[in-house]
KOLGUKOL-327894 format. One line per field, with one value per residue (C-alpha): residue number from 1; x, y, z; residue in three letters. Coordinates in steps of 0.5 Angstrom, whole numbers, padded with zeros to 4 digits. Layout:
! residues N
k = (NUM  ...)
x = (X  ...)
y = (Y  ...)
z = (Z  ...)
r = (ala  ...)
This chain:
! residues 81
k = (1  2  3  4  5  6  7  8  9  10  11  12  13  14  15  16  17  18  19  20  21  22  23  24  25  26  27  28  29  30  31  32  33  34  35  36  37  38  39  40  41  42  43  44  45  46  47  48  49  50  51  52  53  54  55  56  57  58  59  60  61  62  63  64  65  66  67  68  69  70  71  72  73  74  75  76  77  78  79  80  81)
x = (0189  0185  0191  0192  0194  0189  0190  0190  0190  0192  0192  0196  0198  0201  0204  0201  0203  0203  0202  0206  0204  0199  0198  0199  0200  0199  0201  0201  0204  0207  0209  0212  0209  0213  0211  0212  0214  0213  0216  0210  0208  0207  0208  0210  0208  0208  0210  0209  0213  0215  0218  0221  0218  0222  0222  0220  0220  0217  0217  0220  0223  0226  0229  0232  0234  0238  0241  0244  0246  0251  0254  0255  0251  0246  0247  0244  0242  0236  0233  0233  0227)
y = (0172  0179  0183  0190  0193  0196  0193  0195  0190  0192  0199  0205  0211  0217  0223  0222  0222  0215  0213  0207  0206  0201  0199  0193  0194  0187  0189  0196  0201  0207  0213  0219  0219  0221  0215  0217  0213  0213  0207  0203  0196  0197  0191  0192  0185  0181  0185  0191  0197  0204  0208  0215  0215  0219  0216  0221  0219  0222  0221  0215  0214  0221  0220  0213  0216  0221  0217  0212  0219  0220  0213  0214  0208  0210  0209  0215  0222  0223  0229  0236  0239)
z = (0220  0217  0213  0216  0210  0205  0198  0191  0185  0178  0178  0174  0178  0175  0177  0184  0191  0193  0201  0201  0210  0211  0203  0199  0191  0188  0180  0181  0176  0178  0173  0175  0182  0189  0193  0200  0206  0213  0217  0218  0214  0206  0201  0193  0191  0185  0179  0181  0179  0180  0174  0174  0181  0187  0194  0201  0207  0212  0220  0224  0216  0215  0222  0221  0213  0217  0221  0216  0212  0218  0218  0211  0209  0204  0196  0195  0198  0201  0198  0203  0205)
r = (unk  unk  unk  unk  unk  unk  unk  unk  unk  unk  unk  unk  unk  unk  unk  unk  unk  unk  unk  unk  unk  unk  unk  unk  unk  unk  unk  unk  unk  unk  unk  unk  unk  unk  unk  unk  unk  unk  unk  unk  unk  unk  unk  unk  unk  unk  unk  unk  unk  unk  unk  unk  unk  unk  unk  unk  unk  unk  unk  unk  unk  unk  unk  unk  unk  unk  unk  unk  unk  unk  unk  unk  unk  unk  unk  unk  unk  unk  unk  unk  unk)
């Protein structure tokens, strides 16, 4: 079976907004960049890694973060906005 997610293979990203939805990252670097996330299907794999990154989550995840902020369930604060 065919993968869904568009993939990207040893690239380096800074200081961009990344769309985690419908991406793979295979050995990806991420530098300084907003990587955004929206509740549908994403992989990070092998040895990719985010530094000095900053999460948002948008739609059905923002929803889904604010509910688990509620319940107090969250091991960080989401950032308003």
């Amino acid at each position: 079976m065919k993968s869904i997610l568009k993939t990207f293979s040893n690239k380096k990203f800074v200081g961009q907004v990344i769309v985690l939805d419908n991406h793979r990252f295979i050995h990806c670097t991420f530098t300084r960049c907003l990587l955004r996330y929206g509740g549908g299907p994403f992989l990070l794999d092998r040895g990719t890694v985010a530094v000095d990154c900053q999460p948002e989550f948008v739609g059905c995840a923002k929803r889904t973060v604010e509910i688990l902020d509620i319940f107090g369930l969250l091991a960080f604060k989401p950032m308003r906005g």
